[in-house]
OpenMM code with the backbone's topology and positions (N, CA, C; nanometers):
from openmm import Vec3, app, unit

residues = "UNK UNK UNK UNK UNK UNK UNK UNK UNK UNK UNK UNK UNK UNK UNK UNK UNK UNK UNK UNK UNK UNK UNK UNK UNK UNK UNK UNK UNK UNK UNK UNK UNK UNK UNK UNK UNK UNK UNK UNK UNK UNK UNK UNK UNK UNK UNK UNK UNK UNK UNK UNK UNK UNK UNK UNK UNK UNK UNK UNK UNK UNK UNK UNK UNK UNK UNK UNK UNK UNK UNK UNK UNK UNK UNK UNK UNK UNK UNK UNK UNK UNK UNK UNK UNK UNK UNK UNK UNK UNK UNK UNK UNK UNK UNK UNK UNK UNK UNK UNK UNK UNK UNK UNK UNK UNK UNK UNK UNK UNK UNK UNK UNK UNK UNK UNK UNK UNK".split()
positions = [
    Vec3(2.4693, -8.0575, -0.2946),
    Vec3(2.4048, -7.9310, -0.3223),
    Vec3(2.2542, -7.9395, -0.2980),
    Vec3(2.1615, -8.0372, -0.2942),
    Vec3(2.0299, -8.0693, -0.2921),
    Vec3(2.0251, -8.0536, -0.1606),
    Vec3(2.0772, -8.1135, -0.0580),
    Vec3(2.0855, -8.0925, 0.0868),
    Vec3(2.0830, -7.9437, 0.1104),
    Vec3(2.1201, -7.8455, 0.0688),
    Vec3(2.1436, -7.7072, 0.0861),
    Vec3(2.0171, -7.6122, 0.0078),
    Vec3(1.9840, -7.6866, -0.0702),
    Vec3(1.8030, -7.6134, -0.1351),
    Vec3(1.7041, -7.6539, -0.0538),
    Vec3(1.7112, -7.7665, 0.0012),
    Vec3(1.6124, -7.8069, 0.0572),
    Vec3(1.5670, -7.7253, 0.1894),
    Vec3(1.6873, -7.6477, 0.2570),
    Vec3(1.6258, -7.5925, 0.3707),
    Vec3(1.5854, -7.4683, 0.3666),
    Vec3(1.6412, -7.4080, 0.2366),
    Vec3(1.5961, -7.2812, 0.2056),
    Vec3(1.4840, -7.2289, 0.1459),
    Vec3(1.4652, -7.3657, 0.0510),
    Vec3(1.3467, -7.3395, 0.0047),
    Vec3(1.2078, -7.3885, 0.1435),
    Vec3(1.2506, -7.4679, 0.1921),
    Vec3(1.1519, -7.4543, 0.3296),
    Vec3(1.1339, -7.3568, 0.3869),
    Vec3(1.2794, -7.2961, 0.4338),
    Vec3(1.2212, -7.1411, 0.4524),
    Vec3(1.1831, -7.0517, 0.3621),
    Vec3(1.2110, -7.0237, 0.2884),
    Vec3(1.1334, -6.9395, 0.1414),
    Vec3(1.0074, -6.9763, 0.1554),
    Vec3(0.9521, -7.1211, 0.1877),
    Vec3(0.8003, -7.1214, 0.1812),
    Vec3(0.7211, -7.0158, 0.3458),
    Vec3(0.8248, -7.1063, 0.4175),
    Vec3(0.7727, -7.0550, 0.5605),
    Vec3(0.7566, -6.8670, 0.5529),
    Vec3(0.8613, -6.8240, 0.5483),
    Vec3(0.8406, -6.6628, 0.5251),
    Vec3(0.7207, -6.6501, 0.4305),
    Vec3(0.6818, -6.6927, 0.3165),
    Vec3(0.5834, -6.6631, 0.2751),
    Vec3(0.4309, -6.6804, 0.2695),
    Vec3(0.4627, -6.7820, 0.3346),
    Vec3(0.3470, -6.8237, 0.4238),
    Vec3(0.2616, -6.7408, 0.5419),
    Vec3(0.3664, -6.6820, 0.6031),
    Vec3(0.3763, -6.5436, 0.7566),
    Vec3(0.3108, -6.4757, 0.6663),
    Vec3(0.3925, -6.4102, 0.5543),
    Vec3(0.3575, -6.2741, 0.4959),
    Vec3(0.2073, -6.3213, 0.4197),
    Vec3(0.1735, -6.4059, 0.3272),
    Vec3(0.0248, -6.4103, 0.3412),
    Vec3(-0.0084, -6.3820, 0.4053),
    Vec3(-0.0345, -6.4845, 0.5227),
    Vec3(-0.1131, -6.5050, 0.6365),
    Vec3(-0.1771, -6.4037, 0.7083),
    Vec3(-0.0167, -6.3002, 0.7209),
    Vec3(-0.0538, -6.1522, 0.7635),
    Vec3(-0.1677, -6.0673, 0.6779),
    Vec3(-0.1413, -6.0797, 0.5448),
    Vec3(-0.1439, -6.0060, 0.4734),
    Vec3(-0.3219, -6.0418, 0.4600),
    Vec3(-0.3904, -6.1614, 0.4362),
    Vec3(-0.5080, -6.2212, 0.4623),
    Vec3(-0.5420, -6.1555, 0.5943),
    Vec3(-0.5592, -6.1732, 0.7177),
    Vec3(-0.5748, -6.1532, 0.8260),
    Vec3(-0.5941, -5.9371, 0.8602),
    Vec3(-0.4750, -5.8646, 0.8094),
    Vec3(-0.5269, -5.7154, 0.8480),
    Vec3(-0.5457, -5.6654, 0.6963),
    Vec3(-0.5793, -5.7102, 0.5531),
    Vec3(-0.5774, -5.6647, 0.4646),
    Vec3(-0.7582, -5.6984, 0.4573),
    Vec3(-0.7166, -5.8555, 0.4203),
    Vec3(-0.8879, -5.8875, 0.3159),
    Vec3(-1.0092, -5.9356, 0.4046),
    Vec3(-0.9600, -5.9263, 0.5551),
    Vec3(-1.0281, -5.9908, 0.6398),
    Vec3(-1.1659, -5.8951, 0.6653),
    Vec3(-1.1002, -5.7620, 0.7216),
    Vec3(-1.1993, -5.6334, 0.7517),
    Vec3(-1.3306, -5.6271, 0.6495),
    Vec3(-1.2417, -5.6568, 0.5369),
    Vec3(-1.3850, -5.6524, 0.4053),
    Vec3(-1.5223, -5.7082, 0.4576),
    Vec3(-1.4671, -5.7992, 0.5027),
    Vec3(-1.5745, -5.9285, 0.4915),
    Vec3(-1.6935, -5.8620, 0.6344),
    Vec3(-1.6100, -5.7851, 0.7017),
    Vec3(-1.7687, -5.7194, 0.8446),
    Vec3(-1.7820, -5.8206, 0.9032),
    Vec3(-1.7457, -5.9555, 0.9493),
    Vec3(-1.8165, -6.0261, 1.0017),
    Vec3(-1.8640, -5.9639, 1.1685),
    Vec3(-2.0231, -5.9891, 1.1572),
    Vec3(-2.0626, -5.9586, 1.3083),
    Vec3(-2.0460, -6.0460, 1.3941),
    Vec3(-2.0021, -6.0393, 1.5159),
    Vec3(-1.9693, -6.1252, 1.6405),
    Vec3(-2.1028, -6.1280, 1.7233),
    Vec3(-2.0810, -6.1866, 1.7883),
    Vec3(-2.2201, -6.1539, 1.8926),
    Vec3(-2.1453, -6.1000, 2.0218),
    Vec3(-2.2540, -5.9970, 2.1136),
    Vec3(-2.2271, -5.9302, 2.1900),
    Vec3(-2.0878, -6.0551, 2.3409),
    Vec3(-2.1270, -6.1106, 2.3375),
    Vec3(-2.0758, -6.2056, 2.4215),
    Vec3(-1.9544, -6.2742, 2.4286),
    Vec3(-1.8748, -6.2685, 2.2853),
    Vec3(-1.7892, -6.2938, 2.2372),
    Vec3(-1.6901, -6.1417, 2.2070),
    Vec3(-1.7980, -6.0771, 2.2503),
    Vec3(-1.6683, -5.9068, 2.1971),
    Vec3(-1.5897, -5.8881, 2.2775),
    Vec3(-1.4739, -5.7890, 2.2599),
    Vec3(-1.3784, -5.7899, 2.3175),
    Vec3(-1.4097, -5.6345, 2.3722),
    Vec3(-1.3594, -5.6255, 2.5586),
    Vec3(-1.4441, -5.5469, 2.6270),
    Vec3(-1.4161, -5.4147, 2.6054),
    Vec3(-1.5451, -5.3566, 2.5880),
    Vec3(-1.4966, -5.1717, 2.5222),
    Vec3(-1.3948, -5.0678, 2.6030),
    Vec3(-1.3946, -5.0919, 2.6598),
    Vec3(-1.2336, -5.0614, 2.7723),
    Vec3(-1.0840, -5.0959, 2.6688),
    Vec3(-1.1148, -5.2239, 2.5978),
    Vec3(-0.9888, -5.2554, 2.5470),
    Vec3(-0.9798, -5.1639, 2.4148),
    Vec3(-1.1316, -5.0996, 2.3562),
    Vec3(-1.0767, -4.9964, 2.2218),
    Vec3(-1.0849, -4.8764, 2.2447),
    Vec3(-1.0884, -4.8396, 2.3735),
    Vec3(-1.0626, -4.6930, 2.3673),
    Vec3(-0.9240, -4.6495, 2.3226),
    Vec3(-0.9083, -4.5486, 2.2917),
    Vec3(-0.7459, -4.4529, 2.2561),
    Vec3(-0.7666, -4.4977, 2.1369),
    Vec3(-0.8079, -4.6379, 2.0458),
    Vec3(-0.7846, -4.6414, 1.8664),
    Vec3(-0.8576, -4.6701, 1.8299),
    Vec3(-1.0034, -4.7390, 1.8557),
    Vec3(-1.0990, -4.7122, 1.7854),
    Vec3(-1.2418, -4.7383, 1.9264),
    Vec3(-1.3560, -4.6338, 1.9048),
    Vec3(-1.4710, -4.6075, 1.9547),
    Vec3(-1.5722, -4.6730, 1.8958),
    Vec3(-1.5811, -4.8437, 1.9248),
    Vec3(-1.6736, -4.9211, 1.8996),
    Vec3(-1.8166, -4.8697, 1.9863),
    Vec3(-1.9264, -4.9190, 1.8982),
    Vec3(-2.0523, -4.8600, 1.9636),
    Vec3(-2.1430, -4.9926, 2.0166),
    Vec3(-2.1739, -5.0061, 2.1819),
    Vec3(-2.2096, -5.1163, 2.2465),
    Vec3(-2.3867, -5.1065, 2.1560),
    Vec3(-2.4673, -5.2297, 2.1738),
    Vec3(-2.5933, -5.2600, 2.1669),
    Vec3(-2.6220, -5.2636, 2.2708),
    Vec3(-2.6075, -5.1514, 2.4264),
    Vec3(-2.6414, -5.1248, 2.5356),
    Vec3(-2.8324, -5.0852, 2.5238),
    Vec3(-2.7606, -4.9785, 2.4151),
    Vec3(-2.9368, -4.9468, 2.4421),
    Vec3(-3.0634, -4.9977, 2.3691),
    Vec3(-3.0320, -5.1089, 2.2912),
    Vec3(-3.1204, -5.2034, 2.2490),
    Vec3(-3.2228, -5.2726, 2.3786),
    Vec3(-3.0711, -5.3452, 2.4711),
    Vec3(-3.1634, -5.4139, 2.6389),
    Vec3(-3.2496, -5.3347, 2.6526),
    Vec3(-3.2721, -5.1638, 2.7070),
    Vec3(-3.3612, -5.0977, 2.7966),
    Vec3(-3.4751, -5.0695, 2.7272),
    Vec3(-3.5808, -5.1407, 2.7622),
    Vec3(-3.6857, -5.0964, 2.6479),
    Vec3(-3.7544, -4.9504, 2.6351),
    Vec3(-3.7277, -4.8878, 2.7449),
    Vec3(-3.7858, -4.7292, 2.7766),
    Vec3(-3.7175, -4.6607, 2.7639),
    Vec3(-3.5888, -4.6736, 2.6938),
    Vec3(-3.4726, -4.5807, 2.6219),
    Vec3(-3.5309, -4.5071, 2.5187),
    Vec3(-3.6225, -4.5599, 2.4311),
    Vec3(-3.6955, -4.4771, 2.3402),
    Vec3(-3.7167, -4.3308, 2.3863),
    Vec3(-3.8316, -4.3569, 2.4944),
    Vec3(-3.9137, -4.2453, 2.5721),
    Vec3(-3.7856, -4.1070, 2.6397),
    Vec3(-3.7064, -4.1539, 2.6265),
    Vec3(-3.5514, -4.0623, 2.6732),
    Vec3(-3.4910, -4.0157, 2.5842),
    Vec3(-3.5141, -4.0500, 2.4357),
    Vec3(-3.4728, -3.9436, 2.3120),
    Vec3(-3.5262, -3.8310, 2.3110),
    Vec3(-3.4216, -3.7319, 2.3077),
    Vec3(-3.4635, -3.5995, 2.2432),
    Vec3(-3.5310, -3.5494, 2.1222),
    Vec3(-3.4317, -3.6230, 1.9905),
    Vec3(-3.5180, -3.6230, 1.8854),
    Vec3(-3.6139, -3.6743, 1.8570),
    Vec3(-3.6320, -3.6087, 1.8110),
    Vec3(-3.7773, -3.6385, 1.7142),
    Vec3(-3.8303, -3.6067, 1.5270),
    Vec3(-3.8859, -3.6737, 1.4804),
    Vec3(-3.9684, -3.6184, 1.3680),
    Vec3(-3.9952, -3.4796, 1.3740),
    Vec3(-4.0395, -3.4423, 1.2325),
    Vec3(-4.1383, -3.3256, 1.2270),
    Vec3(-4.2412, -3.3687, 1.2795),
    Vec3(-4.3072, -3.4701, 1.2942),
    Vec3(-4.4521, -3.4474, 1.3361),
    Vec3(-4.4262, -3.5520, 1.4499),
    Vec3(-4.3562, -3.5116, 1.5482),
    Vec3(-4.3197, -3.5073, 1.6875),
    Vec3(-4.3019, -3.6545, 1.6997),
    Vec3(-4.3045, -3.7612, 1.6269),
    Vec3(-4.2632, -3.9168, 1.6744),
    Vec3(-4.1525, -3.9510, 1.7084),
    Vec3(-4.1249, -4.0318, 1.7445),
    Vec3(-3.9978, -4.1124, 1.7745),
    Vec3(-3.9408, -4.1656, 1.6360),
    Vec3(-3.7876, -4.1690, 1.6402),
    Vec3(-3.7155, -4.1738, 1.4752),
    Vec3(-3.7315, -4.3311, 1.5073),
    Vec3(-3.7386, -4.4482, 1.3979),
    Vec3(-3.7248, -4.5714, 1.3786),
    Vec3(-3.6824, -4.6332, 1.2537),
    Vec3(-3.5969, -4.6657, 1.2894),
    Vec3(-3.4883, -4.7412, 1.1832),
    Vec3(-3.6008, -4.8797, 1.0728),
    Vec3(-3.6062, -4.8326, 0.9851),
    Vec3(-3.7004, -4.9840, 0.9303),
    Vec3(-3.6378, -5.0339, 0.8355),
    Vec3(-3.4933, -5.0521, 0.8409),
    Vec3(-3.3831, -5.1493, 0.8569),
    Vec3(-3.3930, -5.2543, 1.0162),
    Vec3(-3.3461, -5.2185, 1.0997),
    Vec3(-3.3251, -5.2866, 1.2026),
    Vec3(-3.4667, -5.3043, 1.2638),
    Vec3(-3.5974, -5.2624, 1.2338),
    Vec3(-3.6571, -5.2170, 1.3334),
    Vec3(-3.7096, -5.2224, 1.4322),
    Vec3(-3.6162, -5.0853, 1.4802),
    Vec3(-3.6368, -5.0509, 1.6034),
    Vec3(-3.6121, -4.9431, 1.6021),
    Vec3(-3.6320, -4.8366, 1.7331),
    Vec3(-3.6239, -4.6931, 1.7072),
    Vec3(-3.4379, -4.6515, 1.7417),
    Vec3(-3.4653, -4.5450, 1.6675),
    Vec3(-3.2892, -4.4971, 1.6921),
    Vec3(-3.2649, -4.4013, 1.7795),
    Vec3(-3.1600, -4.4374, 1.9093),
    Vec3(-3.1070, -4.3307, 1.9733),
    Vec3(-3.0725, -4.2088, 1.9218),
    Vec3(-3.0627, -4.0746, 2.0109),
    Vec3(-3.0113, -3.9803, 1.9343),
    Vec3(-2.8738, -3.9387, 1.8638),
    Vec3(-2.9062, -3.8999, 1.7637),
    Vec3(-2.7300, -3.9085, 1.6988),
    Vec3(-2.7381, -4.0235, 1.6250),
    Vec3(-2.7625, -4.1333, 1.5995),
    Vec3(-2.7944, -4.2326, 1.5294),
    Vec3(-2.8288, -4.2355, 1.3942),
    Vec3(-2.7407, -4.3043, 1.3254),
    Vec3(-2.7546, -4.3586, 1.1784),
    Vec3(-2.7434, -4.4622, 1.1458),
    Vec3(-2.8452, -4.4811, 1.0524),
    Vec3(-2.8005, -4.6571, 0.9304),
    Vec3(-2.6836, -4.6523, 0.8821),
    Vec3(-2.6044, -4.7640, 0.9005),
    Vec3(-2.4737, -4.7956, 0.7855),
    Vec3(-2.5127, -4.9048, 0.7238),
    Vec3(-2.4963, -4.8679, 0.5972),
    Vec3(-2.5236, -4.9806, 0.4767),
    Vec3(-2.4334, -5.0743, 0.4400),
    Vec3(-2.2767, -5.0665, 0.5092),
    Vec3(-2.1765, -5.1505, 0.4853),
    Vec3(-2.1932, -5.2193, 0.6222),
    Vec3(-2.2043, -5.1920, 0.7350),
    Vec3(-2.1796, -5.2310, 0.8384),
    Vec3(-2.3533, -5.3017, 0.8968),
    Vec3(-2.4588, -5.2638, 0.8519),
    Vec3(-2.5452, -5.3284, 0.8594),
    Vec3(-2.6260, -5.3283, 0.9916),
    Vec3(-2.5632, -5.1762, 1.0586),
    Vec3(-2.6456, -5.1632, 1.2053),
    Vec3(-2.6625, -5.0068, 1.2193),
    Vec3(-2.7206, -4.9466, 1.3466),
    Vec3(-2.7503, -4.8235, 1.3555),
    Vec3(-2.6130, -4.8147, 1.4320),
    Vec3(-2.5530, -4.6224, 1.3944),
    Vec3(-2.4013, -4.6124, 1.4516),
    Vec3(-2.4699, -4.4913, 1.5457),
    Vec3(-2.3702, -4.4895, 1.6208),
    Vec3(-2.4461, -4.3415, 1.7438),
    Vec3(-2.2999, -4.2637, 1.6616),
    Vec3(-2.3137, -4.0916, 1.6497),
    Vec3(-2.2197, -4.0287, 1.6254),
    Vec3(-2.1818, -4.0453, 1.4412),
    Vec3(-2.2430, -4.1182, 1.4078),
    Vec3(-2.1524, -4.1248, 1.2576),
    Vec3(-2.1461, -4.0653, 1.1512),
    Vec3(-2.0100, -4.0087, 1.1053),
    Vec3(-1.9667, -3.9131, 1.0181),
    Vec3(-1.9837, -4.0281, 0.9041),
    Vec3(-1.8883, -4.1193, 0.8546),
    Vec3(-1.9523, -4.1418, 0.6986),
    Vec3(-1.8325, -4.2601, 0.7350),
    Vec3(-1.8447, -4.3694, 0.6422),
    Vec3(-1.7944, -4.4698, 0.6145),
    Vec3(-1.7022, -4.4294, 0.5381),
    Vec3(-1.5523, -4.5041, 0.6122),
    Vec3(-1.4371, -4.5053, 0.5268),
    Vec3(-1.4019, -4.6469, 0.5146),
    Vec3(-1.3739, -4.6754, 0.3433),
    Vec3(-1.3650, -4.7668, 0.3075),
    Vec3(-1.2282, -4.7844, 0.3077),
    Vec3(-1.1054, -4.7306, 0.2982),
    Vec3(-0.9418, -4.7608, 0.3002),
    Vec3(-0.9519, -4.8397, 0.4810),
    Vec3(-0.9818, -4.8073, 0.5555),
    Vec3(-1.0003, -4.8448, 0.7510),
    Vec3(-1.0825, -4.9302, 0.7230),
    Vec3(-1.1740, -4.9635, 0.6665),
    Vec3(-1.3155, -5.0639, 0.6463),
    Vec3(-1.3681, -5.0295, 0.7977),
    Vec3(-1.3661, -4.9458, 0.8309),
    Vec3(-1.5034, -4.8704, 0.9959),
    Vec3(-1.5332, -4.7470, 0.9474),
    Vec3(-1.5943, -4.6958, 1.0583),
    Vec3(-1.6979, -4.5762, 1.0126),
    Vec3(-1.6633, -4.4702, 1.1114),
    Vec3(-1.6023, -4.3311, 1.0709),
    Vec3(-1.5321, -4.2376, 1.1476),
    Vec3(-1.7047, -4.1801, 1.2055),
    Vec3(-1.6516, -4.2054, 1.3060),
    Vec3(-1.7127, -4.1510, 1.4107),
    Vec3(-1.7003, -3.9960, 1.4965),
    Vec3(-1.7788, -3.9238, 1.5772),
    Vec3(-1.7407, -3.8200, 1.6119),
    Vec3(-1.6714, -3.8256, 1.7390),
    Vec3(-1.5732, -3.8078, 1.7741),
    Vec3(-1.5145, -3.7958, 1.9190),
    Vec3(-1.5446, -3.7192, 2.0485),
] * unit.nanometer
topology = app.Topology()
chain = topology.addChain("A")
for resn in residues:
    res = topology.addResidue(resn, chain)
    for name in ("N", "CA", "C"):
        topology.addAtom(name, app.Element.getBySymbol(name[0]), res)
């Protein structure tokens, strides 16, 4: 009879092991935000249709500023003094995510990303 627990309970561990694993990985992982660096991301072609990641394209061009529309009331250029640097138009601080978002409606915490406008 010991011969016959022994493989089940191996599998009993193994299945539960998966289901952590899973469960670590798309549950408690997102929490954590970790930032990647641009070089290591996975190419924005691959999240279109489920999620609209926002590139640090216009950080490179330094005369992207001078090409915003908005502006201040007293006609300046908007600048983030979080990141700083100035913010494209449409642009906001996220305080969970820790960068400027182009388009952003408000942080949802159940998705751990930030609904964006389409």
């Amino acid at each position: 009879m010991q011969d016959l627990a022994r493989p089940i309970g191996r599998f009993v561990a193994l299945v539960f092991f998966v289901l952590y694993t899973i469960y670590i990985e798309f549950v408690c992982m997102p929490y954590f935000q970790f930032d990647v660096d641009s070089q290591y991301r996975i190419i924005k072609r691959q999240y279109d249709g489920y999620w609209h990641i926002i590139s640090y394209e216009w950080k490179s061009n330094v005369h992207a500023a001078d090409e915003c529309t908005e502006r201040k009331q007293n006609g300046s250029l908007r600048f983030c003094k979080y990141e700083r640097c100035y913010k494209p138009d449409r642009a906001h601080y996220c305080r969970q995510l820790g960068r400027n978002v182009l388009k952003m409606d408000h942080y949802c915490p159940w998705a751990s990303c930030n609904i964006m406008y389409n």
